[in-house]
N, C-alpha and C positions, 0 to 999 in steps of 0.2 A: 504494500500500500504506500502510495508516494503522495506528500501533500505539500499546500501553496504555504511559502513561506513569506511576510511580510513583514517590512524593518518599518516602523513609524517614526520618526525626526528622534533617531538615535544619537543621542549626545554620554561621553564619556571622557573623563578628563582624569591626566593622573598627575596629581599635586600642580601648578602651574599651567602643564603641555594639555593641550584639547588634542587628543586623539582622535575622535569623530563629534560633526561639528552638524548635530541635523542630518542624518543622513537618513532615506527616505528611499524603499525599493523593494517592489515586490516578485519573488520568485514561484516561477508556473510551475503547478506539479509534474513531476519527470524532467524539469530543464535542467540542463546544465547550464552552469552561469561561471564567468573565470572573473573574482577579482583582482585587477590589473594595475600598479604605481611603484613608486620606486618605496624604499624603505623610510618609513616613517609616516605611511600614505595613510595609514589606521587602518588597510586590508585585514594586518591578522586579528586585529583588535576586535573589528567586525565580526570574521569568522568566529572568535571566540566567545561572542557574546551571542550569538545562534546557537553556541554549543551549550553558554550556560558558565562556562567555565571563568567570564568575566561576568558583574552585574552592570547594567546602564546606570547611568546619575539620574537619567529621564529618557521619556521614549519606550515605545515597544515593539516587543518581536512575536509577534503572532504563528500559529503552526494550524492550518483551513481556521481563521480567525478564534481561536483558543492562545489566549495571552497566555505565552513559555513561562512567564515568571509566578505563576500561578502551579507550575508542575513540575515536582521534585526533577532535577536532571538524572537522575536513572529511568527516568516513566518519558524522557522526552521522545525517545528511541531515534538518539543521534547516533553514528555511525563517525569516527572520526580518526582519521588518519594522518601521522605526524610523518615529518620530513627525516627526522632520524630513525620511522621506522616503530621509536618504543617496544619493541618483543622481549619477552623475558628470556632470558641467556639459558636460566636452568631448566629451559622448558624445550621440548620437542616442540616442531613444527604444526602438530596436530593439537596439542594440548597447547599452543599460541592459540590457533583459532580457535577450541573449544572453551575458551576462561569464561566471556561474556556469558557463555549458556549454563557451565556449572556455575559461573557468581549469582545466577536469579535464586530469588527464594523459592524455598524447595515448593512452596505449591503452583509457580510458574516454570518450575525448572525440567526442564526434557527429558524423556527417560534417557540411559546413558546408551543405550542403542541408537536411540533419534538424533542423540549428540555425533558417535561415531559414523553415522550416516550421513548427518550433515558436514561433517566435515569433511570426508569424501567426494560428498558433491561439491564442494568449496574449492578445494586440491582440482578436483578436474576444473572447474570455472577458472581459475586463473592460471593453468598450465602448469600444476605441479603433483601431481598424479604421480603415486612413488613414493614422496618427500616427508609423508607425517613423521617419519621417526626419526628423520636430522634435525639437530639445533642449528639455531641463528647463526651460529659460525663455520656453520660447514657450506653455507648459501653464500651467494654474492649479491651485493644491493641489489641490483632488478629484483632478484627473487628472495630478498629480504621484503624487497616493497610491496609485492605480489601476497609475500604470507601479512602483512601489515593491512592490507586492505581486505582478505577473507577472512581475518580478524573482526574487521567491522564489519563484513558484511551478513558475517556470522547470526547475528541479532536480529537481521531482516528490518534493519532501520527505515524509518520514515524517510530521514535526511540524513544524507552522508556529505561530509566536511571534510576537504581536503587543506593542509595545508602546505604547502611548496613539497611538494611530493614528490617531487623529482629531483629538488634544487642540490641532493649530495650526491649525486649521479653521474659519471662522464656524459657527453654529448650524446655519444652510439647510441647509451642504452636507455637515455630519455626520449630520443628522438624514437626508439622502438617500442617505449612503454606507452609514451603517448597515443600511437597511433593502437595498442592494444587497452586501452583505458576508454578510447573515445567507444571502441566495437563495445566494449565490454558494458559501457554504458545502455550503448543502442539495445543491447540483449534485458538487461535488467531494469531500467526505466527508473533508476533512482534522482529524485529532485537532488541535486548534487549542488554544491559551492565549493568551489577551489579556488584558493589564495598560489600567485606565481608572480614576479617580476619579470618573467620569460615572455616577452612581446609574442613571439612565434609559438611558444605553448599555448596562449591564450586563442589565438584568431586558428589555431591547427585544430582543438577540441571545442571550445563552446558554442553554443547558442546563442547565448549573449557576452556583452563584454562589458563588465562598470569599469571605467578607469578613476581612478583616485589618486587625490593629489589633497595634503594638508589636512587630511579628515574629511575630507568634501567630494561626493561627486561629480566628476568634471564633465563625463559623458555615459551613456547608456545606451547601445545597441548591437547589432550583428557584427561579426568580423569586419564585414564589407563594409558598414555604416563607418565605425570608429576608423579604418584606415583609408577607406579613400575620402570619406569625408569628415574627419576632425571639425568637433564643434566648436575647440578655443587652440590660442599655439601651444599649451604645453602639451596636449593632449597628440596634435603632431608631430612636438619634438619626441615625444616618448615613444609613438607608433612606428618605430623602423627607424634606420638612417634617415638624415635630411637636412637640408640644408637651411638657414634663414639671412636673411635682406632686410634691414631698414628698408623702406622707399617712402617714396611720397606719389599721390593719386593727383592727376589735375589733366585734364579734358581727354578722359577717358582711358587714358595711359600712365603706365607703373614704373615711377624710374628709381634707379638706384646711385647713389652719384651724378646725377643729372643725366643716365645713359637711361633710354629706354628700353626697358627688360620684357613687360608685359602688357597684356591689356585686360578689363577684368570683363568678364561674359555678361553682367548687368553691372545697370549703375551703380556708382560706389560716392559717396560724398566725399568730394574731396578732402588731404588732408594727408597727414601721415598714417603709417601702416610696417607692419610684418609680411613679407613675402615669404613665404616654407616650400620649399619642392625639393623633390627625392633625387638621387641619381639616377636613376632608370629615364627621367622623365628631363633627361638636361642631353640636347644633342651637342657636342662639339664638332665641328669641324674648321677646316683653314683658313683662315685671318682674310677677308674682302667677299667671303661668303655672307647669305641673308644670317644676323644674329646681332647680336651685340658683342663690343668687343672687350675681350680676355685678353690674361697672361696666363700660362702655366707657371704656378709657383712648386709642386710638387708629385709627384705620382707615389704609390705602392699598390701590391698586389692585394687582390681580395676576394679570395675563392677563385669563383669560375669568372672572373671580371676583374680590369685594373681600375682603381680609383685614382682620377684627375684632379688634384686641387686647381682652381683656377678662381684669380682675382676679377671680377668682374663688379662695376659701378662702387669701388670703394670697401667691397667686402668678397667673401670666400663662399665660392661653394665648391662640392665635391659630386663629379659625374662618373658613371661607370662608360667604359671604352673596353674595346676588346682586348685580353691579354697580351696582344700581340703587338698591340700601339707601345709606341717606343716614345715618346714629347720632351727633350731637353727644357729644363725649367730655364723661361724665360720668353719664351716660343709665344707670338702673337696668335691670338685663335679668334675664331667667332663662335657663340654661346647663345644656345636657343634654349628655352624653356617650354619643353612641349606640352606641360602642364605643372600649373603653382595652386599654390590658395594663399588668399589675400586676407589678412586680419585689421581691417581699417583702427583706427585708432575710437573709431564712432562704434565700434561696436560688428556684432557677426564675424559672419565670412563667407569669400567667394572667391568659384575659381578663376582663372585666368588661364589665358592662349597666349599664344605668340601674338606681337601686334599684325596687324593687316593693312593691304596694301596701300587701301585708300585714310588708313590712318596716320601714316608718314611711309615714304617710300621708300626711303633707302633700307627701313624694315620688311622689304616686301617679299612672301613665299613663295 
């Protein structure tokens, strides 16, 4: 059974610091939802007061509108799984996942057949079928994390809480758990919340995305919502690489150093402003070509792509170019912005194009 979870203008403070400042958001039963900020955003703080395991100052957290602080936290039926894993060392693999159902009181408590059953089925759910009789030390993180989460799912939780679940992991074997956590999901339809600072973990598995920034939600929507279209600039400087511009807005065109960089797709008041745009979305090519003009101030490699520093209108952004591109720093370039977003000083945001022809020519496509 999976139910809606609702935060009502949750405020928590600890001596001086406001952890969460009002925060306000409600979770659909069966979603997965990733909260998403850098440290100190009040993500686990969040998480923890859904578990119970903090109390609010004010504000409440509802489970299908039954106010949690009303219900002892063992009756909450959270499911909650830590980044270290938590597992008892002296304990077999099997008797990790079975603690939750021998700790019930004995007149809720499973017969110890139901127990060894369910744990069985638990072992095959997250691919370790075999494993009941090794301890924590004979596993390796993935599959410490693996027994850590049939742990909690042991209980058949309402809501299950992750918190940075992957964040003591090499790269391989997060980038492998995750894409086994999101199936795993799909199969058991748990109203899920997981805490990650992992941009790419967040937009890879949820549903939705809260980003957070100072106790406060900054944005609230799909993968696709929060990265191609950020509703404020922190929320794009944290969404992936990217680059940012000073400019200033006046008849109809974005300039940076008084170089015309862009144009914005509806009117914008003029005025000053934040330009943000990605590498992926910055063309370079050879100095008297349509763009604005650049230096190269530095290159290094970056994966499957090299990254260009390149000075343009006063300030730096950073374009991906083929590994192959070779640009002595110093090298005149022309610099297109094949897509930006503009943060007027008045307020919103909007995107922006390259300029067009009949808007000055020497910018013309």
């Amino acid at each position: 059974m999976t139910v809606a979870v609702t935060i009502e203008d949750a405020v928590k403070t600890f001596g001086p610091h406001r952890a969460l400042s009002g925060i306000s958001l409600k979770i659909e039963p069966g979603e997965l939802v990733a909260l998403l900020g850098p440290s100190g955003s009040g993500k686990t703080t969040l998480l923890r007061s859904v578990a119970g395991l903090e109390q609010l100052d004010t504000g409440h957290i509802l489970f299908d509108g039954v106010d949690a602080a009303q219900v002892p936290v063992r009756f909450r039926g959270i499911g909650f799984v830590f980044q270290q894993y938590a597992l008892f060392r002296h304990m077999s693999v099997a008797d990790n996942i079975a603690y939750g159902l021998r700790s019930r009181a004995r007149a809720t408590r499973p017969s110890e057949a139901e127990i060894r059953r369910r744990v069985e089925e638990l072992l095959a759910l997250v691919q370790l079928e075999g494993y009941g009789g090794r301890f924590p030390a004979q596993l390796s993180g993935g599959q410490r994390q693996r027994v850590a989460l049939a742990r909690a799912l042991a209980i058949e939780p309402k809501v299950l809480l992750l918190d940075e679940p992957f964040g003591a992991l090499d790269a391989l074997v997060r980038k492998e758990l995750r894409a086994w956590l999101r199936a795993l999901h799909d199969q058991t339809g748990h109203t899920t919340l997981f805490v990650t600072h992992d941009q790419e973990e967040a937009l890879e598995l949820a549903d939705r995305v809260v980003v957070m920034s100072q106790g406060r939600i900054e944005q609230v929507g799909t993968p696709d919502d929060v990265y191609d279209r950020p509703a404020t600039p922190d929320v794009f400087g944290f969404m992936g690489a990217s680059s940012r511009l000073p400019v200033s807005v006046g008849e109809g065109l974005v300039r940076a150093g008084g170089d015309v960089v862009a144009a914005p797709v509806e009117a914008v008041p003029e005025g000053r402003g934040l330009l943000f745009v990605r590498p992926h979305d910055i063309t370079v090519s050879m100095a008297g070509t349509p763009g604005a003009d650049g230096v190269v101030r530095g290159f290094r490699r970056h994966g499957a792509t090299r990254l260009l520093e390149v000075e343009v209108g006063g300030g730096l952004v950073e374009a991906n170019v083929a590994p192959a591109v070779r640009v002595p720093v110093g090298t005149k370039v022309s610099v297109r912005f094949d897509r930006a977003r503009l943060f007027p000083d008045a307020g919103g945001a909007v995107d922006c194009r390259p300029p067009k022809a009949h808007q000055i020519g020497e910018y013309a496509i």
